[in-house]
Structure formats: structure tokens, C-alpha cells
NUKE-616661 format. One line per 2 residues: number of its first residue (from 1); their letters; for each residue x, y, z of N, C-alpha, C. Coordinates in nm, 4 decimals. Each point is the difference from the previous one (the first is absolute). Last residue first. Example, Ala and Ser with C-alpha at 12.3 -4.5 7.8 and 13.67 -1.06 7.14 Angstrom:
2
2) sa) 1.2850 -0.2250 0.7080 0.0820 0.1190 0.0060 -0.0770 0.1090 0.0730  0.0290 -0.5720 -0.0070 -0.0890 0.1190 0.0000 0.0900 0.1200 0.0000
***
This chain:
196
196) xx) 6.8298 1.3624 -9.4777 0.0902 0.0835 0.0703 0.1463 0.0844 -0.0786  -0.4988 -0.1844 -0.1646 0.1108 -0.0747 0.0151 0.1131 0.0741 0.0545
194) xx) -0.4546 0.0828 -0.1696 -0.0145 -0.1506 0.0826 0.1593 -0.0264 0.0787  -0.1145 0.3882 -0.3393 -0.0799 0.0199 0.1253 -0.0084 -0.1450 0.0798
192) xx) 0.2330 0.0866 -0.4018 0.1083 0.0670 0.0649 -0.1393 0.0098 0.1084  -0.1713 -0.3302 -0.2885 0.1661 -0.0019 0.0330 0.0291 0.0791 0.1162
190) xx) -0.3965 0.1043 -0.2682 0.0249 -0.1210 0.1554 0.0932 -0.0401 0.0595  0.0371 0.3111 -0.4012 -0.0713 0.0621 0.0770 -0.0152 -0.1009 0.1700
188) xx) 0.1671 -0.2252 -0.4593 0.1280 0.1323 0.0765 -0.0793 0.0513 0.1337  -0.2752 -0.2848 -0.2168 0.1014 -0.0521 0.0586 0.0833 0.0480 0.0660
186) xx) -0.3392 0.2568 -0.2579 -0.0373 -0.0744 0.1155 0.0541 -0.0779 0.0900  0.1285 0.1411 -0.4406 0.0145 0.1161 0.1110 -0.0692 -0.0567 0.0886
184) xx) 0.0648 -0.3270 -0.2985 0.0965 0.0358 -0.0011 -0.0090 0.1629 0.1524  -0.3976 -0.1960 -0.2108 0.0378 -0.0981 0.1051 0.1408 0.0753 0.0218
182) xx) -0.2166 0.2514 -0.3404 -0.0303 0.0154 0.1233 0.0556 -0.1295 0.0789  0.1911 -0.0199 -0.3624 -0.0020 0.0969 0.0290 -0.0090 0.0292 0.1342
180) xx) -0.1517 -0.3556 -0.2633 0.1092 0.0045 0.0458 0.0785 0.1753 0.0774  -0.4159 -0.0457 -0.2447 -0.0181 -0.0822 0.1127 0.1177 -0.0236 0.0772
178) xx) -0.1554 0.4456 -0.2876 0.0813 -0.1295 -0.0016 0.0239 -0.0690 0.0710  -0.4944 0.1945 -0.1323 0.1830 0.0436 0.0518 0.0829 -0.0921 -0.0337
176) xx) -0.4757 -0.0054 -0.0980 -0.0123 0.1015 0.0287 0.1465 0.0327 0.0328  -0.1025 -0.4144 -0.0936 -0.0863 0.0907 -0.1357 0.0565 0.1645 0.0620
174) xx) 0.1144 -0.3760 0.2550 0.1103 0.0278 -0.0742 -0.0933 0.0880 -0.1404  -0.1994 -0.1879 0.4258 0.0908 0.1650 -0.0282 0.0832 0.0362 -0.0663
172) xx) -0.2779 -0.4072 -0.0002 -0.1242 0.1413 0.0423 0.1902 0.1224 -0.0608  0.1376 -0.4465 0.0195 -0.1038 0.0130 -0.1544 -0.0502 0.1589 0.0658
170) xx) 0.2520 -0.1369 0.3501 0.1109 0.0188 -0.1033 -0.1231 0.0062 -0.1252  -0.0823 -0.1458 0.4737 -0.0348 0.1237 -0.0786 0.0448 0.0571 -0.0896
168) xx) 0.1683 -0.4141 0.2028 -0.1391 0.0188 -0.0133 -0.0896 0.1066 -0.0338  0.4690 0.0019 0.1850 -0.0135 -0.0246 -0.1494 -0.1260 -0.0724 -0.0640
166) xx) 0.0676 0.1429 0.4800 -0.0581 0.1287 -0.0896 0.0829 -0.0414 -0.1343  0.1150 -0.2035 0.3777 -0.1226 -0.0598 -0.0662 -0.0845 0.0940 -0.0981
164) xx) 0.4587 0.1031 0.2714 -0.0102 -0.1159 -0.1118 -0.1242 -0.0436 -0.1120  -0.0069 0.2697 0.3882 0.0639 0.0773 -0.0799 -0.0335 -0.1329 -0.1462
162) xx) -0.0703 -0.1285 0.4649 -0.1600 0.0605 -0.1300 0.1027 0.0891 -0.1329  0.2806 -0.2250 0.3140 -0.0780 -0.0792 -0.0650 -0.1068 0.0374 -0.0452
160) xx) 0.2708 0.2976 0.2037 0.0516 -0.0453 -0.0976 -0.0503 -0.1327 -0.0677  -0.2328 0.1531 0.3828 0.0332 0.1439 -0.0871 0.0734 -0.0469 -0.1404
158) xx) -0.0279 -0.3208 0.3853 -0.1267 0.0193 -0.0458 0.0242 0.0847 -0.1249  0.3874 0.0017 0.2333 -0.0641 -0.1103 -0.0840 -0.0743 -0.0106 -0.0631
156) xx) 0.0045 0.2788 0.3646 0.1131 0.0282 -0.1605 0.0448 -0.0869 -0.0440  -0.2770 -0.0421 0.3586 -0.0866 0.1353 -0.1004 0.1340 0.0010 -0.1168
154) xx) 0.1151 -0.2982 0.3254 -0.1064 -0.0501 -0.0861 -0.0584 0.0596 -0.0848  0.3755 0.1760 0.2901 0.0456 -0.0974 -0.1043 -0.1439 -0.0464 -0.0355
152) xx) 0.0404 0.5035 0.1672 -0.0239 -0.1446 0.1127 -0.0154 -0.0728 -0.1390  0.2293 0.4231 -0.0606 -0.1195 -0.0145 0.0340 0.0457 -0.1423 -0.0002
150) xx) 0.3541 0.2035 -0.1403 -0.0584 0.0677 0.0768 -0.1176 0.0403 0.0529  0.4211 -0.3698 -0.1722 -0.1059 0.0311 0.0001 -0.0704 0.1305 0.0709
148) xx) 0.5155 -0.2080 -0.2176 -0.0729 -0.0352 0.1221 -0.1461 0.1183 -0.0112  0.4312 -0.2755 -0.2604 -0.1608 0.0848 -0.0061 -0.0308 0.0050 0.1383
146) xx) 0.2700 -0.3135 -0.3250 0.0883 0.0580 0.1304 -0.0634 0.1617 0.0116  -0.0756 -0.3726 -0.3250 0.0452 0.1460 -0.0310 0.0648 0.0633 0.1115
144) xx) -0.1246 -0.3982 0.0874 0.0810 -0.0153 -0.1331 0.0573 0.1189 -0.0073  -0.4030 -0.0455 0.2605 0.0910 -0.0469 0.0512 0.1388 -0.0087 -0.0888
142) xx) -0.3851 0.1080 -0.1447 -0.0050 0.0755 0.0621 0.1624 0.0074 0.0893  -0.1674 -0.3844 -0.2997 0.0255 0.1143 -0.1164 0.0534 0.1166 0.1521
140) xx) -0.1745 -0.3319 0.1735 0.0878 -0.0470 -0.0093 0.0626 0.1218 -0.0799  -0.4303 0.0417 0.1363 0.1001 0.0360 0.0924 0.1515 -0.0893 -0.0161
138) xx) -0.3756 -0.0264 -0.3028 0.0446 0.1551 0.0306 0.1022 0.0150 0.1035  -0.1887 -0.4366 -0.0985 0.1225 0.0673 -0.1005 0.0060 0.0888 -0.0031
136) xx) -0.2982 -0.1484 0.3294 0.1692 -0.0336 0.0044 0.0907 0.0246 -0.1235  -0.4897 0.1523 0.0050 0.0220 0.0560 0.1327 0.2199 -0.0778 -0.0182
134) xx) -0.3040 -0.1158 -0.3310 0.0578 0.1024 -0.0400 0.0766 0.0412 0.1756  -0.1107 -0.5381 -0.2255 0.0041 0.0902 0.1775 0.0534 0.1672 -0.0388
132) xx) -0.2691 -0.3934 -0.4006 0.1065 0.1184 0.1082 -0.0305 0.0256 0.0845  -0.1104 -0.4652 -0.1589 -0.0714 0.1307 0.0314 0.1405 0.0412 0.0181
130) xx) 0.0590 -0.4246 -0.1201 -0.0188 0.1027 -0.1332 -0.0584 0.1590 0.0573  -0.0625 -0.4441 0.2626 0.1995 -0.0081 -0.0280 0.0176 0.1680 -0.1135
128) xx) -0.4747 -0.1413 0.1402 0.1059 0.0560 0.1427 0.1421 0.0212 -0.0515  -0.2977 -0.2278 -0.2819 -0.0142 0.1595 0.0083 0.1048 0.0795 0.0957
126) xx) 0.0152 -0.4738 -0.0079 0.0737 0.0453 -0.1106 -0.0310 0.1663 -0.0227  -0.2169 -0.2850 0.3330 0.1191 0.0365 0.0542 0.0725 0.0626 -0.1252
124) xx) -0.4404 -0.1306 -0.0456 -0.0130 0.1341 0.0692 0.1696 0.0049 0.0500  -0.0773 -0.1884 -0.4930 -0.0906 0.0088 0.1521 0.0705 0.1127 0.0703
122) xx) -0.1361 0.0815 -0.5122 0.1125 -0.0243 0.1144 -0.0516 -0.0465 0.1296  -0.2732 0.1675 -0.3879 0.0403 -0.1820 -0.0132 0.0707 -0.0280 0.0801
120) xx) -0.1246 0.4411 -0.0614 -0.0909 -0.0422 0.0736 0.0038 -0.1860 0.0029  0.3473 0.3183 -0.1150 -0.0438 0.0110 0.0823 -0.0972 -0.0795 0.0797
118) xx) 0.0399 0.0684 -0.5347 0.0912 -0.0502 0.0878 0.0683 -0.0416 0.1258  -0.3713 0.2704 -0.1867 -0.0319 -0.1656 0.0007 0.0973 -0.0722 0.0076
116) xx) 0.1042 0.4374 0.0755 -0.1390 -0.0577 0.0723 -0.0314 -0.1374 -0.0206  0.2856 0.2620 -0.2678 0.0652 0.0399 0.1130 -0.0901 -0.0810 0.1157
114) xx) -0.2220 0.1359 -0.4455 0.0970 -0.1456 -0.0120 0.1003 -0.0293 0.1541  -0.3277 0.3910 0.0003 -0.0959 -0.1748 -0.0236 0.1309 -0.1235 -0.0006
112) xx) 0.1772 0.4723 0.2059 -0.0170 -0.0059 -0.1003 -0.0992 -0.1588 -0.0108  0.2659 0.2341 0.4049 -0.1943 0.0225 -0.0330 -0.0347 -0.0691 -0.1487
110) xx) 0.4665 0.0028 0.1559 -0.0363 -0.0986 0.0725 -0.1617 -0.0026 -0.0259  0.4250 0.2176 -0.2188 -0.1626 0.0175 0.0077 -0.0698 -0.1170 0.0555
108) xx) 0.4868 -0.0241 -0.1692 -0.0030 0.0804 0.0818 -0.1349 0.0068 0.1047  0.1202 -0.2692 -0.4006 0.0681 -0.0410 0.0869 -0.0655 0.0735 0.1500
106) xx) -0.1551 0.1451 -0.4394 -0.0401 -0.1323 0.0368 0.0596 -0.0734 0.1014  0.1321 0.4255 -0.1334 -0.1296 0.0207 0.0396 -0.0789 -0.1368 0.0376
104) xx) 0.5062 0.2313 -0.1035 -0.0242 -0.1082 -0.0086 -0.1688 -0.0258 0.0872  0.2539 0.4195 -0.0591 -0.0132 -0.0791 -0.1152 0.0169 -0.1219 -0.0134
102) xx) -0.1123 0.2419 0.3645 -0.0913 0.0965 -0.0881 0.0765 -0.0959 -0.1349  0.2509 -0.0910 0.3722 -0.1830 -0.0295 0.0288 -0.0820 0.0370 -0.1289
100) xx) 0.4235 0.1200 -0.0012 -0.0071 -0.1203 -0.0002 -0.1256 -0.0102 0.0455  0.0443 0.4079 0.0739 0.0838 -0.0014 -0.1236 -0.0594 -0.1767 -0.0678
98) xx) 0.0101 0.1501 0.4564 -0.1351 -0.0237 -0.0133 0.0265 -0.0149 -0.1618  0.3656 -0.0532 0.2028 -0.0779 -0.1087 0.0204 -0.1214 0.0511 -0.0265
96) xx) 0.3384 0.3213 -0.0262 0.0662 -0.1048 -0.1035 -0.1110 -0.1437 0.0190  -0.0608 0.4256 0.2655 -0.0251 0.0431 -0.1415 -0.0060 -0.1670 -0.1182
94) xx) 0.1418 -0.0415 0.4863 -0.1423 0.0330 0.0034 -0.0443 0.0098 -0.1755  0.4548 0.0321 0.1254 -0.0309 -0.1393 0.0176 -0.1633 -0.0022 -0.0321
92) xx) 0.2148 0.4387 -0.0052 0.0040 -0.0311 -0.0895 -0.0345 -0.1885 -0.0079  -0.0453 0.2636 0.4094 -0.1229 0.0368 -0.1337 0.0897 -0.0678 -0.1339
90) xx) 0.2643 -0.0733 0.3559 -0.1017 -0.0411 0.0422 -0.0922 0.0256 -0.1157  0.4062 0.2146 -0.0368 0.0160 -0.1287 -0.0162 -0.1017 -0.0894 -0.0144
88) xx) -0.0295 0.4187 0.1713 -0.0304 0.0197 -0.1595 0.0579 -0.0977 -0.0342  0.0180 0.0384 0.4508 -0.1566 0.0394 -0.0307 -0.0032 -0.0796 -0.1737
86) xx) 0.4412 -0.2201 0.1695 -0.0260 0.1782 0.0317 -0.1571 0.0155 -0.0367  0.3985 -0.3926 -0.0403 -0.0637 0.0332 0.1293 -0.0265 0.1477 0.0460
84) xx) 0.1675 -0.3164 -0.4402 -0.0356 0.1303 0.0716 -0.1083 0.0538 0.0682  0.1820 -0.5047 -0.1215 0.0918 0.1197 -0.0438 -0.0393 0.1222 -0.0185
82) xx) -0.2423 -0.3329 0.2019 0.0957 0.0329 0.1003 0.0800 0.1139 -0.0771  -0.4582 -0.0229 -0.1881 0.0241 0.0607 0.1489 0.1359 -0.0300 0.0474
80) xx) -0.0710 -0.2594 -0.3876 -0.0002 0.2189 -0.0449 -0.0094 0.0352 0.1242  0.0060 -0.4743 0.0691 0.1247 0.0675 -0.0539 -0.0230 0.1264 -0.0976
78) xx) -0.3717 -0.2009 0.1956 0.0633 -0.0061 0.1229 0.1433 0.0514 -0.0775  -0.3402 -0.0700 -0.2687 -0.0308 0.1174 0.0265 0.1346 0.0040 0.1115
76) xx) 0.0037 -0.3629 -0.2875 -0.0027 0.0635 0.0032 0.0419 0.2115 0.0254  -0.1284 -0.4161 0.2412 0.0977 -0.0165 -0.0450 0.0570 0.1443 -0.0637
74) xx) -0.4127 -0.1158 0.0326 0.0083 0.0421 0.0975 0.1695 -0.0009 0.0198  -0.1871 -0.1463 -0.4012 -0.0424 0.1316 0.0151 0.0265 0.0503 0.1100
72) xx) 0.0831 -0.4917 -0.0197 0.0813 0.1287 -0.1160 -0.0524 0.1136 -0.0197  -0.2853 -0.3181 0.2537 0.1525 0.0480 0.0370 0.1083 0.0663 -0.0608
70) xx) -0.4702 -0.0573 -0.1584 0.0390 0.0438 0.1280 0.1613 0.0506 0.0557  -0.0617 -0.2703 -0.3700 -0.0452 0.0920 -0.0319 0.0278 0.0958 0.1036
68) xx) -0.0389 -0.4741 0.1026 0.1458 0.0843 -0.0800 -0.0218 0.1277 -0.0638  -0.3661 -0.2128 0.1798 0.1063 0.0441 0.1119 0.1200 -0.0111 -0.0647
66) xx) -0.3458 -0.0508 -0.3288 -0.0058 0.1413 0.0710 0.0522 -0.0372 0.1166  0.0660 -0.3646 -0.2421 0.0885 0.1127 -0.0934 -0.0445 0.1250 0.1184
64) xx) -0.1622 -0.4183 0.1357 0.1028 0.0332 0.1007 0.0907 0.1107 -0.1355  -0.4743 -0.0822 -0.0050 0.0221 0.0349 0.1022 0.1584 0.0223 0.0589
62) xx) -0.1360 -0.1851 -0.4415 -0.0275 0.1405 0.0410 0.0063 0.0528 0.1330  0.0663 -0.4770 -0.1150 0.0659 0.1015 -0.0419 -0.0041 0.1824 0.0171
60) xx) -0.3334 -0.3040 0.1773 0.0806 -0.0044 0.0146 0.1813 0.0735 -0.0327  -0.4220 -0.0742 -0.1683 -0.0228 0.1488 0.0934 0.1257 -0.0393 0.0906
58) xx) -0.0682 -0.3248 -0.3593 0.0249 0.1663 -0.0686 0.0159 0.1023 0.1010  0.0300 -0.5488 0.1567 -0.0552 0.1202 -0.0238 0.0388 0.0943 -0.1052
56) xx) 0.2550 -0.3041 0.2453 -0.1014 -0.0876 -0.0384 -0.1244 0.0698 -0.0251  0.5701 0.0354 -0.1014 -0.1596 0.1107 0.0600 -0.1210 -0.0620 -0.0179
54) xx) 0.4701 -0.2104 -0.0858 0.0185 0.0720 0.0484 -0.1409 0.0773 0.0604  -0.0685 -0.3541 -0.2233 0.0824 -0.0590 0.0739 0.0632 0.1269 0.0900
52) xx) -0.2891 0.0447 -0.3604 -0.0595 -0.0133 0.1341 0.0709 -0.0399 0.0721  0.2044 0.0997 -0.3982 -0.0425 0.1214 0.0326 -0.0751 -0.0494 0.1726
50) xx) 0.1167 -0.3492 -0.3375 0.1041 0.0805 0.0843 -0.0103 0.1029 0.0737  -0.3726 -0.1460 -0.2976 0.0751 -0.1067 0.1136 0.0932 0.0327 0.1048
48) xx) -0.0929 0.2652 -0.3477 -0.0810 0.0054 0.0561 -0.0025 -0.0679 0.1150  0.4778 0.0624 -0.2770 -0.1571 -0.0846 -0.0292 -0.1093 0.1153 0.1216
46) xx) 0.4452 0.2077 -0.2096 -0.0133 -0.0732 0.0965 -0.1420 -0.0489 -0.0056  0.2334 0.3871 -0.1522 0.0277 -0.1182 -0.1021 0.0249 -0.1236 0.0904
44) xx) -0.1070 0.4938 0.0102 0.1310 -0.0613 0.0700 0.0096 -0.1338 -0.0262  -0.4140 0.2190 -0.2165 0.1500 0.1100 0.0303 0.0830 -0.0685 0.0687
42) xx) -0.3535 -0.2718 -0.0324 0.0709 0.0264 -0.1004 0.0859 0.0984 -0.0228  -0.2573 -0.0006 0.3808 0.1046 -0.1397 0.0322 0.0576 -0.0129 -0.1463
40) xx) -0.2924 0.3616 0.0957 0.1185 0.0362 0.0766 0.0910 -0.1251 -0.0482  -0.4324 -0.0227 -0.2316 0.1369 0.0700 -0.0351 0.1393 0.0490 0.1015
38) xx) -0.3679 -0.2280 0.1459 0.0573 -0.1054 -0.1419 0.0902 0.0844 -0.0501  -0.2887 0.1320 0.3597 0.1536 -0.0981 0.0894 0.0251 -0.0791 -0.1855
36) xx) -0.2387 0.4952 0.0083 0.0103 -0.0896 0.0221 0.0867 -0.1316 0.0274  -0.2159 0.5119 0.0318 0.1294 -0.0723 0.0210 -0.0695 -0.1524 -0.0121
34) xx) -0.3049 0.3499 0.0402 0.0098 -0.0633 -0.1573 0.1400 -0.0617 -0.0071  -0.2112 0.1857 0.4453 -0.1141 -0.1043 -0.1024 0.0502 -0.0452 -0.0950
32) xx) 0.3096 0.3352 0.2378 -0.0418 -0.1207 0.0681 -0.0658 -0.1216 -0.0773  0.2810 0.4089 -0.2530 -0.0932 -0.0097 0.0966 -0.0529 -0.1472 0.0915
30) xx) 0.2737 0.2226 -0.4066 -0.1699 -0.0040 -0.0111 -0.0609 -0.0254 0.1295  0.4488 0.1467 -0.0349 -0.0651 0.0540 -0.1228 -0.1092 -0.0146 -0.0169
28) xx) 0.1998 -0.0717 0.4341 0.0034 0.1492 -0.0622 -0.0273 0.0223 -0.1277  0.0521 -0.4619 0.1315 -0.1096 0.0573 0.0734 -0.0208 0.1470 -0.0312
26) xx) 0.3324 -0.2780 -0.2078 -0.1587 0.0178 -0.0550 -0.1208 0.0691 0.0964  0.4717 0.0155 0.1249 -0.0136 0.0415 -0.0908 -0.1449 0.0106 -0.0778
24) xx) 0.1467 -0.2389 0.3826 -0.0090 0.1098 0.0341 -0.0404 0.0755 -0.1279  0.0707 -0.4552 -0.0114 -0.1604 0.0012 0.0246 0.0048 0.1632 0.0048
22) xx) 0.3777 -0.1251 -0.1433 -0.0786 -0.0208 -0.0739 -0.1300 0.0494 0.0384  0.3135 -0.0760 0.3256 0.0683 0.0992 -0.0975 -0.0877 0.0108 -0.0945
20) xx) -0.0374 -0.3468 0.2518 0.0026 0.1642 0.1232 -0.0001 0.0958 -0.1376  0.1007 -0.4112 -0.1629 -0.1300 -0.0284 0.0403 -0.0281 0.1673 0.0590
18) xx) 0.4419 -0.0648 -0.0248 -0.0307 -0.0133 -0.1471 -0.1819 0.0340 -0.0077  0.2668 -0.1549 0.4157 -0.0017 0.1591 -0.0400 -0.0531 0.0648 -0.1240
16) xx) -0.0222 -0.4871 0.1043 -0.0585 0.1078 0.0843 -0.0171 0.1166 -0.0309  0.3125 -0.2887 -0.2082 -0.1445 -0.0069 -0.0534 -0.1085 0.0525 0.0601
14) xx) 0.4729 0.0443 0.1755 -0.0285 0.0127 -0.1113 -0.1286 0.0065 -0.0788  0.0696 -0.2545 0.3880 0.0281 0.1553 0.0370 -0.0307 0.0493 -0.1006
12) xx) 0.0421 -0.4550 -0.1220 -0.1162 0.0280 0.0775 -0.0562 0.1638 0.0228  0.4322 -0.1399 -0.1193 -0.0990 -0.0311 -0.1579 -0.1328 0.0176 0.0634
10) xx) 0.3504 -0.0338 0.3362 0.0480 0.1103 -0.1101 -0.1559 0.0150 -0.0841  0.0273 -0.3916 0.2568 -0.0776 0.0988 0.0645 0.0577 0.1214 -0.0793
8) xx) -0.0708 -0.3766 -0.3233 0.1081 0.0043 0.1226 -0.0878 0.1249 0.0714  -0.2890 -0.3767 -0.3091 0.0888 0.1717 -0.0105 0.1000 -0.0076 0.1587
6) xx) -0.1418 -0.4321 -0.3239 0.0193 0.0704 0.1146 0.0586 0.1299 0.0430  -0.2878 -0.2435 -0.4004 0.1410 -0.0037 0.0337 -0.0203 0.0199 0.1284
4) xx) -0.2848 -0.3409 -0.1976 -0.0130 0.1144 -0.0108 0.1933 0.0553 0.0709  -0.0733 -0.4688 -0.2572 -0.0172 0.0710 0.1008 0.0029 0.1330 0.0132
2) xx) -0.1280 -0.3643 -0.4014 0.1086 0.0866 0.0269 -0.0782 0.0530 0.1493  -0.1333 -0.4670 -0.2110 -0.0498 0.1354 0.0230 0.1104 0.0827 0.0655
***
């Protein structure tokens, strides 16, 4: 009986990222429920078997593509604030993530059924690893830009985290305007009133 091979830690890394990479993709096309661990592991051309060896789980995987996710958005946002540290540096980081929010709806929409039953299989430390902290990536983004504030740091947080959430109203007002639009003057508008 031939011996299985032995992946090197290279071939390991590799098949990770591959896995990250895949699961990210199907998730923005179909989504949590209909990803499945047969086609991620036939896209990179690796057993099922193999697959638990790395993620003894599906929610697994998923848990650690959306903190890569995370972090490359915060990432990111943190290099349009250092390379211009100005209001309209700031609104344009804001513009470029709700942008991304709005076109990736299965990743993003934490309210959505599939977003949920994904969630609702996580224990309670893996939720913990996946909640955003908006209050510290504002003040990192804040901090970046090299900003300084002209109302008390939670209300302007708060402010730019409801900003955000108004891509939940994107079906009602896009009959009546242009959704991008209005978020766009609303940004500019909070902008030059939050920020010294």
C-alpha cells in the first residue's frame, strides 16, 4: 500500500490560502448554505480528508476567510487615510468600504437567514473572534489619517457607524434616488462636521 505523501509546511500554507481563497469567493457568489466543502476541496485539488486535517469544520474555515477579510479591508482603509491625511481622504475610505459592502451582500449582511445560520453554528469564542470592534477601526482609520475630532470620540463613531448601516436602506431609496449618491453627500456633509 503506497504511503500518503507528506505535504511540507510550504504545501500546507499554500493549501490554506487556496481553501481562504475559494471559500471567499463562493461565499460572495452563493453564500454560506450552498458553499460546499466538495467543491472548495475539488477546486484546489485536495481530498475531503485533507480538508479536515486543516478545518475540522466548514464554520471553521469560514471563520478564519472573514478575519482575513477583515483585515484586508482594514488594511485597506488604513493606507487611503495614511496616503492622504485630509477630510476628503477620510470620505473617500468611507465611500470605498460601504462600495464593498454593497457588493458583496453575503459576506457583508450579518441580518441576512444565510449570514445567521452560519453564526448560529459558531461557538461562543469563534463569534467573539469574527465580531467587529467599529468603535477601534474607526479610531485606527482616525488615527492614520491623522484627524483630529470635534465632538466627543463615541458620538463619532457611533455617527459613522450608523452612516455605514444605511446600506440597509439601499432597496427603499434606490426607487426614488440615487443611493450612492445620497450616502456620498452624507459622507462629505459628516465629514467636514466631525472632524477638525
Amino acid at each position: 500500500m503506497p504511503s500518503k505523501p507528506v505535504l511540507s509546511d510550504a504545501d500546507k500554507k499554500a493549501i490554506r490560502q487556496s481553501l481562504i481563497k475559494q471559500c471567499e469567493e463562493h461565499w460572495i457568489a452563493q453564500g454560506y448554505k450552498k458553499t460546499s466543502i466538495k467543491k472548495l476541496c475539488d477546486n484546489v485539488a485536495i481530498s475531503i480528508g485533507t480538508f479536515y486535517t486543516f478545518y475540522p469544520t466548514k464554520e471553521d474555515l469560514f471563520v478564519e476567510t472573514i478575519a482575513n477579510i477583515q483585515q484586508r479591508l482594514t488594511e485597506k482603509m488604513l493606507e487611503i487615510n495614511r496616503n492622504s491625511q485630509t477630510k476628503e481622504g477620510f470620505a473617500k475610505s468611507m465611500k470605498m468600504l460601504f462600495r464593498e459592502y454593497d457588493s458583496k451582500p453575503f459576506l457583508y449582511n450579518v441580518n441576512t437567514p444565510d449570514f445567521q445560520s452560519f453564526v448560529t453554528k459558531l461557538p461562543e469564542e469563534a463569534v467573539a473572534k469574527i465580531k467587529f470592534d467599529s468603535f477601534d477601526f474607526f479610531r485606527q482609520i482616525v488615527h492614520a489619517a491623522n484627524l483630529s475630532l470635534k465632538i466627543e470620540e463615541a458620538q463619532a463613531y457611533g455617527i459613522l457607524g450608523a452612516l455605514l448601516s444605511t446600506i440597509s436602506a439601499k432597496e427603499t431609496l434606490s426607487v426614488t434616488c440615487d443611493f450612492f449618491a445620497v450616502f456620498d453627500f452624507m459622507t462629505d456633509s459628516l465629514v467636514a462636521d466631525i472632524f477638525i
